[in-house]
C-alpha positions, 0 to 999 in steps of 0.5 A: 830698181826694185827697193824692199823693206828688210827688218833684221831683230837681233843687235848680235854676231848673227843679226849683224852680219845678215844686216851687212849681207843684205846690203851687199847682196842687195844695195837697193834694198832698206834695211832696219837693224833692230836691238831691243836693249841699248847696247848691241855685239854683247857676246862679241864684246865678252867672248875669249875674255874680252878678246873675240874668239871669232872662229876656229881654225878648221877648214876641212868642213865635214870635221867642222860640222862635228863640232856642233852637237845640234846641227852636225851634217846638216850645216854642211850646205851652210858652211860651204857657201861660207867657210872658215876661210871665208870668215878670216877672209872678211875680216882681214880684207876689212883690216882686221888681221886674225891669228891662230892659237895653238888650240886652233882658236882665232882672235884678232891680233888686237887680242881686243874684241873691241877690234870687232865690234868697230869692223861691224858697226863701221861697215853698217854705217857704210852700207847705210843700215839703219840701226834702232836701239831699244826698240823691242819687238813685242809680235810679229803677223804676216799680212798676206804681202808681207810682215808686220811688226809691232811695238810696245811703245810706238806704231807698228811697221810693214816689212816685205822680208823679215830675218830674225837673230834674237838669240837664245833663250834660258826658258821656252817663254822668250820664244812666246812672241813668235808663237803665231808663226806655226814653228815647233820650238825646241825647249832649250836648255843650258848647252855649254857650262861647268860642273859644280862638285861641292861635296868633291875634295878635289876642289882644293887643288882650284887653279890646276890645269890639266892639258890633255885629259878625257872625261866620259860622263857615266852611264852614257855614250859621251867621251871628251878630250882637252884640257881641263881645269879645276875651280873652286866649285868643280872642273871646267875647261875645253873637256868639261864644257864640250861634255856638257855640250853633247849632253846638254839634254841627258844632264837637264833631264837628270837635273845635274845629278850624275857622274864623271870619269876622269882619265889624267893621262891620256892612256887608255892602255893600263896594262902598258901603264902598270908596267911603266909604273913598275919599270919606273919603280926600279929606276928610281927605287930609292925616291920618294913617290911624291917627288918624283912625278914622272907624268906630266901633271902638275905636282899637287893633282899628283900627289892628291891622286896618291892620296887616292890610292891611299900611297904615302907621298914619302914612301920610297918606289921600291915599297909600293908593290904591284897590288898599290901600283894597279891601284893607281893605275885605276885612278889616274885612268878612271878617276871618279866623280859626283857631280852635283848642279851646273854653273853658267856664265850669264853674258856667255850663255849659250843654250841648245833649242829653238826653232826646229831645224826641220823648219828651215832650209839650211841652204838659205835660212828661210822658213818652209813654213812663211816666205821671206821669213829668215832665221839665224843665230841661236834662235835656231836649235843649233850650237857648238862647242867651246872655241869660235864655233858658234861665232862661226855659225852666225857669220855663215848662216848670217852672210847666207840669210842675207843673200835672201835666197838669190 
């Protein structure tokens, strides 16, 4: 029985998982889980507020991959060794039960991330992976047979295989220590955050949700929809934060200075919406404007876009006029706003960058440029949007580095 020594650095979703899947695949095989920090599964344990957002409900993998702004079709041949499916397959075979939201996002029925966390250590206790924590890696050689891996406070080791799930990084510098490997690195920067708007009234109206609008980003190609939520510093929500997503590098390189264009309506047709506006007038002819919301809205955003359009919320349908009603029908569909910085969420960071895709073969996480050298996780530059899909992306690329290429 052929016995190899596995190291996998990274006490995360991803690292986890790999650990597991060695085992599974290969029970003779040690493994040693490594985590440089004391605790491990921090972003499980935060991830939905604590609940685990552990995927998304989307089996068909094509629409899938286009939920991931850096890795796209690329991560198909990932998704078909393990899917969706797959994932809610695992857990619930494990006693973990999963649920579905009506936004397609899936949490344990616990609604308690601690569900999770439980499942993963549970199963490296079973499978006898040995977990090392506070035990930070400070370089990594290879040796000609295999890998060395050396320490800041103790004797270096000899792996024959070595999968590495470290995370992301906000600056290039946390990707100094595998420098030596020969991998271009991606710059990384902020993937998922909201948008600060300090000189913006809308501000005050903090708390309102907007369930279904589209927001496009002025002077690009970037075009959202969802809903969206305004805060205290700005907006935030599914539309705003998968925004920031595609344009992760365009809003990094214009330093977060730019413009959004909000559409609160879902219609793109004005003209139909100018003539539901006068059809609306005559209705109800006799009412006050700003009583009678007729979109689905929540009543303060409403009557501040009124304020926009400079319409007296007492002023009754029937005075408002054409010239005014297109002038609303511009703001409930091209509302503008300056954008002015970024505010990200530190245990929730998510970055896009790291190691170049072109480096690995997607098929089983190895490196084509050292062999038995395994990447995974958001070490590698691949992200997705809000809503389980980077969750996913670490149990399926770490079920298949496990498999260690058989």
């Amino acid at each position: 029985m052929e016995i190899k020594k596995v190291a996998v650095i990274g006490g995360g979703a991803a690292g986890f998982f790999a650990a597991i899947s060695v085992k599974e695949n290969h029970p003779s095989y040690q493994v040693i889980l490594f985590e440089k920090t004391s605790k491990v599964l921090s972003k499980v344990r935060i991830s939905g507020g604590g609940r685990c957002n552990v995927t998304h409900d989307c089996s068909d993998i094509p629409t899938l991959c286009e939920a991931y702004p850096r890795g796209g079709k690329k991560l198909k041949s990932l998704f078909y060794q393990f899917s969706k499916s797959d994932t809610v397959d695992w857990f619930e075979s494990r006693g973990i039960p999963l649920k579905t939201e009506k936004d397609g996002r899936m949490f344990p029925k616990s609604n308690n991330s601690q569900s999770i966390i439980d499942c993963l250590e549970s199963e490296i206790d079973r499978l006898k992976v040995a977990l090392k924590m506070c035990q930070a890696i400070e370089s990594i050689q290879e040796d000609g047979i295999g890998w060395k891996l050396s320490f800041n406070d103790q004797p270096c080791q000899k792996f024959d295989i070595v999968i590495i799930a470290t995370g992301g990084s906000p600056k290039i510098t946390g990707f100094d220590w595998l420098k030596n490997l020969g991998h271009n690195i991606i710059p990384p920067v902020p993937s998922l955050f909201t948008f600060n708007m300090p000189d913006e009234p809308i501000k005050k109206l903090m708390g309102l949700v907007v369930e279904n609008a589209r927001v496009m980003i002025k002077k690009s190609k970037i075009k959202t929809q969802g809903p969206l939520l305004i805060t205290h510093w700005g907006m935030s929500g599914p539309a705003i934060l998968k925004a920031s997503a595609f344009a992760a590098r365009e809003l990094s390189e214009c330093e977060y200075e730019f413009e959004i264009q909000v559409n609160w309506v879902d219609e793109t047709n004005t003209e139909l919406l100018f003539n539901q506006l006068q059809d609306l007038g005559q209705l109800h002819s006799q009412k006050s404007i700003g009583s009678q919301n007729v979109f689905t809205l929540p009543n303060r955003l409403w009557n501040y876009l009124l304020s926009k359009a400079e319409i007296p919320r007492d002023q009754k349908w029937n005075e408002i006029g054409k010239k005014k009603f297109r002038e609303l029908v511009t703001i409930l569909t091209q509302d503008d706003y300056q954008v002015s910085g970024k505010t990200t969420f530190k245990e929730e960071f998510v970055t896009c960058g790291g190691i170049d895709l072109k480096e690995i073969d997607l098929n089983t996480m190895q490196s084509k440029i050292a062999k038995n050298l395994y990447f995974v996780g958001e070490i590698i530059d691949v992200d997705g949007i809000t809503g389980g899909y980077n969750f996913q992306a670490a149990w399926s690329g770490g079920y298949v580095a496990g498999k260690l290429g058989s």
